[in-house]
C-alpha positions as CSV (number, residue, x, y, z in Angstrom):
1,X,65.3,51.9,-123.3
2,X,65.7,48.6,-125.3
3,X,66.5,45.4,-122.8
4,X,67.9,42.2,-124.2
5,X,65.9,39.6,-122.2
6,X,68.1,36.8,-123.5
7,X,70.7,35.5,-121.1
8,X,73.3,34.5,-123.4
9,X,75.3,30.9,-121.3
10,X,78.9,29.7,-121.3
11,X,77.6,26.0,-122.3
12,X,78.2,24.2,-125.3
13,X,74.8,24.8,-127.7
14,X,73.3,24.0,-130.9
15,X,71.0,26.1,-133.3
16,X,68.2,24.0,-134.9
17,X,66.6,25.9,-137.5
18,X,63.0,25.3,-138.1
19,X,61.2,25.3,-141.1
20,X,59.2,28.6,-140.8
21,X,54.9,28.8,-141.5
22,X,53.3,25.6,-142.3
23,X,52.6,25.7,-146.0
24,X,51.5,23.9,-148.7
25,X,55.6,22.0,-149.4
26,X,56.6,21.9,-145.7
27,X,55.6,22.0,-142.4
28,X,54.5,19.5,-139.6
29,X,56.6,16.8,-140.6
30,X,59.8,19.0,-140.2
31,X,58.4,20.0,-136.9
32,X,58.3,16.3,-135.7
33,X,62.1,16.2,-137.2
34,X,63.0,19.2,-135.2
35,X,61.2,18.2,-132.2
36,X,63.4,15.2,-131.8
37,X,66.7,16.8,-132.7
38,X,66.0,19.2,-129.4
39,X,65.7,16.2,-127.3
40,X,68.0,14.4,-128.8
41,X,70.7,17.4,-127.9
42,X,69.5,17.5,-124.3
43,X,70.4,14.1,-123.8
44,X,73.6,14.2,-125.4
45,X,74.5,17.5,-122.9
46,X,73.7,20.3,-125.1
47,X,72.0,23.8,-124.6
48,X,69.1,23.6,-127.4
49,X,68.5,26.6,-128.9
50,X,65.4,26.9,-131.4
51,X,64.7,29.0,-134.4
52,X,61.3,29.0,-135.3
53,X,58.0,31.2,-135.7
54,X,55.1,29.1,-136.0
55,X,53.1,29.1,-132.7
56,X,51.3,26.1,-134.2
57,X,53.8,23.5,-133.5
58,X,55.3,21.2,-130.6
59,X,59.1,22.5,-131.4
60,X,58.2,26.2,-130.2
61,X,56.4,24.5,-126.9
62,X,58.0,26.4,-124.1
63,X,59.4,23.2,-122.5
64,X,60.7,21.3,-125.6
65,X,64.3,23.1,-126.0
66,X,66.0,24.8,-124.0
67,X,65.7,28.5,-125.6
68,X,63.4,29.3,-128.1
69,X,63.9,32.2,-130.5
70,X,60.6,32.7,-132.2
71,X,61.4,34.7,-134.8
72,X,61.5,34.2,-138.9
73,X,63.3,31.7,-140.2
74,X,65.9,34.5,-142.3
75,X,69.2,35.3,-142.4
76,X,69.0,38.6,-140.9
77,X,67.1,37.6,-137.7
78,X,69.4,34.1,-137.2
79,X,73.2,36.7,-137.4
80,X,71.8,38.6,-134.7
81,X,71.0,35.4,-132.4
82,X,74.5,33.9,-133.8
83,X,76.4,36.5,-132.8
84,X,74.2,36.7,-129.4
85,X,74.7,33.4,-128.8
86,X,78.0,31.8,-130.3
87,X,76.8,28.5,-131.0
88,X,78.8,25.4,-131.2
89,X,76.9,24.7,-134.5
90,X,73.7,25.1,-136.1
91,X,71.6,22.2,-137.6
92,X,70.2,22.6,-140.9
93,X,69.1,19.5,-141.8
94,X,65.6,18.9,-139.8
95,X,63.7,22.2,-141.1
96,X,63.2,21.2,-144.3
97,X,64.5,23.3,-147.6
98,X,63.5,26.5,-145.4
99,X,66.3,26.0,-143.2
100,X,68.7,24.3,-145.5
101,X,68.7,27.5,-147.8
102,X,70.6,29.0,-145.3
103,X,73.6,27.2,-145.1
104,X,75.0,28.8,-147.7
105,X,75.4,32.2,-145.4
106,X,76.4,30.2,-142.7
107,X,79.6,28.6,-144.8
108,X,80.8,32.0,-145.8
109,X,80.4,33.2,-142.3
110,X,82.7,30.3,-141.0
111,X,80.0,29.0,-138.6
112,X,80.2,25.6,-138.0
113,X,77.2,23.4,-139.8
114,X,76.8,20.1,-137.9
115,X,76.7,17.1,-139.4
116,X,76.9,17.3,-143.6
117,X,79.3,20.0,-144.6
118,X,77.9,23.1,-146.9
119,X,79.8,21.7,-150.2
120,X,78.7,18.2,-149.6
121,X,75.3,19.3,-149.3
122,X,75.7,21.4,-152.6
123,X,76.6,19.0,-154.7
124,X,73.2,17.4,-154.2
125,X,71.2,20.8,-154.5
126,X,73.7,21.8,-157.5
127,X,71.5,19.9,-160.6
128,X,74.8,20.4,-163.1
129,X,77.3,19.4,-159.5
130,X,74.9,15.8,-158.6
131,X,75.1,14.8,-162.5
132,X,78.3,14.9,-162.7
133,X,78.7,12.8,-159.4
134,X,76.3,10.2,-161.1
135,X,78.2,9.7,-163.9
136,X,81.5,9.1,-161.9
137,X,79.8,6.5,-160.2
138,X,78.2,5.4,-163.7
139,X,74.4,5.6,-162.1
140,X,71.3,6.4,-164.5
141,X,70.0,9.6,-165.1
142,X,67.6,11.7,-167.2
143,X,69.3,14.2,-169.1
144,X,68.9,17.3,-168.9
145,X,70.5,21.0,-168.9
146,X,70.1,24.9,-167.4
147,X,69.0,27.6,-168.8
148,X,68.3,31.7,-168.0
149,X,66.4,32.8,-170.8
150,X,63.4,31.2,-173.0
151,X,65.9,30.5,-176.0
152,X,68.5,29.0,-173.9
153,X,65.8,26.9,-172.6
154,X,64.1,25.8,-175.8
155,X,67.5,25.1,-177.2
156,X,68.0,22.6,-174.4
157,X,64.6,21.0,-174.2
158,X,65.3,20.2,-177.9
159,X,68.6,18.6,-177.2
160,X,67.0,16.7,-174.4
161,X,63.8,15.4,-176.1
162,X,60.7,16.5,-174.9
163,X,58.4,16.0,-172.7
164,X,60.4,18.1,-170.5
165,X,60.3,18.8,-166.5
166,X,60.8,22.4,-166.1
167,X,61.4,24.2,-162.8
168,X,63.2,26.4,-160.9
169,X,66.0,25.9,-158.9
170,X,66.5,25.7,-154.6
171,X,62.3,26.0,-154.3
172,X,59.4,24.5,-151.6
173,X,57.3,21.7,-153.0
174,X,58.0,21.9,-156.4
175,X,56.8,25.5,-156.7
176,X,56.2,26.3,-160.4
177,X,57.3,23.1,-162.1
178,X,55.8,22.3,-165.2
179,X,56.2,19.1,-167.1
180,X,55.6,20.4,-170.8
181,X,55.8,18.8,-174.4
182,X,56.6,21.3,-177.1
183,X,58.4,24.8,-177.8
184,X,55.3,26.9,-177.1
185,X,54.2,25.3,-173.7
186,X,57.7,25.5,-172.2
187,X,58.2,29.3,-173.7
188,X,55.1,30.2,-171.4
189,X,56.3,28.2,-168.8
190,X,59.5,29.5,-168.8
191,X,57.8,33.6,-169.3
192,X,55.7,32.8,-166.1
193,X,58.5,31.5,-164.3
194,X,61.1,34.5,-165.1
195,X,58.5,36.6,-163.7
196,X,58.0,35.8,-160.5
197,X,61.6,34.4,-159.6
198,X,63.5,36.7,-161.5
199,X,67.1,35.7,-162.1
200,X,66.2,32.1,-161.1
201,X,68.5,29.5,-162.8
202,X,65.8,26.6,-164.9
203,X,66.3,23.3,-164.6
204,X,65.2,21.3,-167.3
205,X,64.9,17.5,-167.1
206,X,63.8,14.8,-170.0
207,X,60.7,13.4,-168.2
208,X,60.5,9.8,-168.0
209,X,56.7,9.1,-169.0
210,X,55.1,6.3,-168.1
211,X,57.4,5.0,-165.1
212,X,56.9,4.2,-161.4
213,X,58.7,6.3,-159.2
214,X,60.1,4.9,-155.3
215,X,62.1,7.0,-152.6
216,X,65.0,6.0,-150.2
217,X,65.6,7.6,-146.8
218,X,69.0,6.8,-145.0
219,X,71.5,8.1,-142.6
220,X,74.9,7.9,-142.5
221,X,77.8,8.7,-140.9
222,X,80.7,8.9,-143.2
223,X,81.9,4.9,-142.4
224,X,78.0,3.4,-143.0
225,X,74.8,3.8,-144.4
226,X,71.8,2.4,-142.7
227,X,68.4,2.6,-144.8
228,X,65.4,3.4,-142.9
229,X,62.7,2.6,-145.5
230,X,62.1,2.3,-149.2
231,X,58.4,3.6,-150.2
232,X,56.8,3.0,-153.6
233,X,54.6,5.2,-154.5
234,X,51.2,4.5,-156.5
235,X,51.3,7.0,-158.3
236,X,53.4,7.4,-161.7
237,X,56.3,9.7,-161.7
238,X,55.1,13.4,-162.3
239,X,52.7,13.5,-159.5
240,X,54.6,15.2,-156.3
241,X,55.6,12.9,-154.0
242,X,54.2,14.9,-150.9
243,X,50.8,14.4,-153.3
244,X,51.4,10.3,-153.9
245,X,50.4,7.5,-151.8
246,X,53.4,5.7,-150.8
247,X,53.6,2.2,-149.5
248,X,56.3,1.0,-146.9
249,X,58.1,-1.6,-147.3
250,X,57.7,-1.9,-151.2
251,X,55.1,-3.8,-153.1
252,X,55.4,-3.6,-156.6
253,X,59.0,-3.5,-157.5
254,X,60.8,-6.6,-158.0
255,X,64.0,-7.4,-155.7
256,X,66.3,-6.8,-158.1
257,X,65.6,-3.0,-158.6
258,X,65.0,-2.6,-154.9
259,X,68.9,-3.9,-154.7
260,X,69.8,-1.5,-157.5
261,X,68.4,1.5,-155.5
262,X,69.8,0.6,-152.2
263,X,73.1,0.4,-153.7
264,X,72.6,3.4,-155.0
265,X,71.8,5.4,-152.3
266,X,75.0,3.9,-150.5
267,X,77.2,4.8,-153.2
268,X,75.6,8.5,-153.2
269,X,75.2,9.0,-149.3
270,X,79.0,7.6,-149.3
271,X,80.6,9.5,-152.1
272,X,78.4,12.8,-150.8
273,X,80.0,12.4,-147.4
274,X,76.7,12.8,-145.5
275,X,76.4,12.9,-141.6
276,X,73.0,12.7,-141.1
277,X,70.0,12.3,-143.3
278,X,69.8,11.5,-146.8
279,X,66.7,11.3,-149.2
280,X,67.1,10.3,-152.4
281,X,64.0,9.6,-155.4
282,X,64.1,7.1,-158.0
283,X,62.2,6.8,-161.5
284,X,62.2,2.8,-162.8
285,X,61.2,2.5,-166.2
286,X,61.7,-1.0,-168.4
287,X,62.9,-1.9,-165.2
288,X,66.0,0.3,-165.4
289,X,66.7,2.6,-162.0
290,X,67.3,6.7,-162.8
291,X,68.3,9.1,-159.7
292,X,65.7,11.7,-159.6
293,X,67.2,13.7,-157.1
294,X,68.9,13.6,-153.8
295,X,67.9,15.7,-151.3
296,X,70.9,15.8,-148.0
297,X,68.3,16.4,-144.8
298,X,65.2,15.3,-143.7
299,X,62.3,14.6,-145.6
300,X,58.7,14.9,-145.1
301,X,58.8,11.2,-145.4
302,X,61.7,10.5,-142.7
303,X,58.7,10.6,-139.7
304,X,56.4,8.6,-141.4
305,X,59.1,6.2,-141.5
306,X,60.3,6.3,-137.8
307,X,56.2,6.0,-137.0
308,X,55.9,3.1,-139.2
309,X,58.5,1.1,-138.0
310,X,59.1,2.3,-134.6
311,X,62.5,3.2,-134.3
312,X,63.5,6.6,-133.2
313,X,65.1,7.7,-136.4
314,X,65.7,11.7,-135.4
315,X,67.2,10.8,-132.1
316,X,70.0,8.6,-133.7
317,X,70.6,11.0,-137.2
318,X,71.3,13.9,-134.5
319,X,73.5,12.2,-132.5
320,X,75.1,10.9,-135.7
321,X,75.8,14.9,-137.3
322,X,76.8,15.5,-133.8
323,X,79.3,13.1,-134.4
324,X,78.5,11.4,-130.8
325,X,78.1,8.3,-132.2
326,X,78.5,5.9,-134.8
327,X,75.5,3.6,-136.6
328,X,77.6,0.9,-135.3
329,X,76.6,2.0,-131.9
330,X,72.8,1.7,-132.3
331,X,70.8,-1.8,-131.8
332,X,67.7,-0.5,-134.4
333,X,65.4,-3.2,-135.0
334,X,62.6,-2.5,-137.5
335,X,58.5,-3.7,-136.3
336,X,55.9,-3.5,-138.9
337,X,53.6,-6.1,-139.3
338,X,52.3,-5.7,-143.0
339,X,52.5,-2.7,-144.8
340,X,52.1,1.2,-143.9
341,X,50.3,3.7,-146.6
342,X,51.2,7.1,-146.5
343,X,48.1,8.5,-147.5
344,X,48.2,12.8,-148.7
345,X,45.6,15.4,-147.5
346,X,43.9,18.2,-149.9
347,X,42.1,20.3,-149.1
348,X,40.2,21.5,-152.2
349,X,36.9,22.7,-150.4
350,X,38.3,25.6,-148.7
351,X,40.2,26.4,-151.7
352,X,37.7,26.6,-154.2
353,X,39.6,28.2,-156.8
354,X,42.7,26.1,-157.1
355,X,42.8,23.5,-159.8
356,X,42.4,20.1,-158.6
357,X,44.4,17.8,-160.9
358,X,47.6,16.7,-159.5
359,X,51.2,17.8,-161.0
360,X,55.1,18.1,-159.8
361,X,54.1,21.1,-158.3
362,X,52.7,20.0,-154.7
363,X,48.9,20.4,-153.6
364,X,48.9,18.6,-150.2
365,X,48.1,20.5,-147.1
366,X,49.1,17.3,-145.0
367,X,49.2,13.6,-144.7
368,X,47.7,10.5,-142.6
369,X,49.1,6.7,-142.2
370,X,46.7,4.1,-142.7
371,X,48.6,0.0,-141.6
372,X,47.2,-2.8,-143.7
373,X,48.1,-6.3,-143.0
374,X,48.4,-7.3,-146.7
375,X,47.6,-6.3,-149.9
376,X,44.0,-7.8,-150.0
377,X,42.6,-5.6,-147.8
378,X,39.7,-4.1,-149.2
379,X,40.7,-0.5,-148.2
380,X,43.9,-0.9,-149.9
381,X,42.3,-2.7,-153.2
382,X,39.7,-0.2,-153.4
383,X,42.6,2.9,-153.2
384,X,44.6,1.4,-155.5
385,X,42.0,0.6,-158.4
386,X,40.6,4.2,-157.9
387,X,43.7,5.7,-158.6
388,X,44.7,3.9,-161.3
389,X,41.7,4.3,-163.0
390,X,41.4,7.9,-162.1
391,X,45.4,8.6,-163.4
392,X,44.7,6.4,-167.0
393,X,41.8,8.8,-167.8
């Protein structure tokens, strides 16, 4: 005879979705994410309820929320805990693109998704939806166009100048993205990618060459927009940024474009109506700023940042979706004394056969953070001339 052992409560609760496995394009850093959402429920008089199956990580500890459901991160498993459980609201936004894939199904089901609503959130994730916003608001942009077959796609990549970033759309770490520079490369490209995402809707982007490439992270809730870092990375745009060593606060970029992208991200996180967390990456090239992207949740960069600086940046963003508080309400003082390096993690050896040169698809199985007081420190000189020698090659 089956026996639910779940005890379903009259309290008022909250879902937190996790972001599944840890795999190469997601993982620990969401975990830290959800971690501190949990807590940050608990104190603000919540039932936490987590939706996880990784045994490997601190969310899924037995005393971190206050029910765990450790079971796959998929629509079929999470209707059946829904319905068990009739949630206040589920959070999408700290389990990385895993858990934000889901909000779709959630929308049409009428549950409530705290903090960014499902449109808002798929404007950013809709390519054709975010362009549009940018040029309402008159911000920079590569072109670019859509495509579902290899002739709609070389017709587009010929309209948009090549070299070309192709990839699919609503995928982990920049699975399958190619940056290509004729008709026959992006013909294969495009063959390889119909085949194992059938259906999948290509994205193709004019790739800036040559340009440096910076990422924002922010929360805001609906009135304000508070930016929690702005990382350059050393790397050139085209190389993932879960693969590229970022710097925190900037180092390279002069203050002038650093005021362009703040304002940027303002204008965005406002116009997008975000409650929450907000990432958003940036090409500069002749010293002009183009959007990249915008991604409306966490990033794997948004603990790094909190670590660097100090300032619990989940707790607040949770209480922020949860509409408990207001920026306004929060005294966050940033601490860094010189600079923190976000420094990615391969792991090559044990995986002999996977080719080692870095790309927009993502190769990092992790990452580590290395604090310099200033930019003569040998550690940092040494990185920085080995990469840019090893990238001009």
């Amino acid at each position: 005879m089956l026996q639910n052992e779940s005890l379903s409560s009259k309290k008022k609760k909250i879902i937190v979705l996790g972001s599944g496995p840890n795999r190469i394009g997601q993982g620990i850093e969401f975990d830290y994410c959800c971690t501190h959402g949990l807590l940050a429920l608990k104190e603000c008089g919540y039932e936490s309820i987590m939706v996880n199956c990784n045994p490997e990580t601190v969310s899924t500890d037995f005393d971190i929320a206050d029910k765990l459901y450790f079971e796959p991160v998929y629509w079929e498993h999470l209707w059946e805990i829904i319905e068990h459980e009739n949630p206040d609201g589920v959070i999408v936004q700290l389990g990385g693109q895993t858990a934000l894939k889901l909000a779709k199904k959630l929308h049409e089901r009428g549950i409530r998704i705290v903090g960014t609503s499902f449109d808002d959130m798929d404007i950013a994730e809709d390519r054709g939806r975010f362009s549009d916003l940018l040029k309402e608001l008159n911000i920079p942009y590569p072109e670019y166009g859509t495509a579902y077959t290899t002739d709609e796609a070389i017709e587009v990549a010929n309209e948009v100048g090549y070299p070309v970033l192709v990839r699919p759309s609503y995928v982990l770490g920049g699975q399958r993205m190619r940056i290509v520079i004729n008709d026959d490369e992006l013909e294969k490209s495009v063959l390889s990618l119909l085949k194992h995402l059938p259906g999948n809707k290509i994205l193709i982007d004019h790739f800036l060459d040559r340009c440096q490439e910076a990422e924002i992270d922010a929360i805001c809730d609906g009135e304000e927009v508070h930016i929690m870092g702005v990382m350059e990375h050393i790397e050139p745009a085209g190389i993932h940024s879960g693969d590229s060593h970022s710097v925190l606060p900037v180092f390279n970029l002069s203050p002038l474009v650093v005021e362009e992208m703040i304002d940027t991200a303002r204008k965005i996180a406002l116009h997008l109506n975000i409650r929450g967390l907000i990432n958003i990456q940036y090409a500069i090239k002749e010293g002009k700023v183009y959007v990249i992207e915008a991604n409306p949740r966490a990033s794997r960069t948004t603990p790094f940042i909190a670590k660097a600086y100090g300032v619990p940046y989940l707790n607040i963003a949770t209480q922020v979706m949860l509409g408990e508080k207001k920026l306004k309400d929060f005294k966050i003082q940033q601490k860094l004394e010189g600079f923190a390096v976000k420094v990615p993690v391969f792991s090559f050896n044990k995986f002999p056969n996977v080719r080692a040169e870095l790309g927009p698809e993502m190769k990092s199985t992790g990452e580590a953070i290395q604090f310099i007081k200033n930019l003569r420190d040998p550690w940092f000189r040494n990185l920085y001339k080995e990469r840019s020698m090893h990238l001009s090659k």
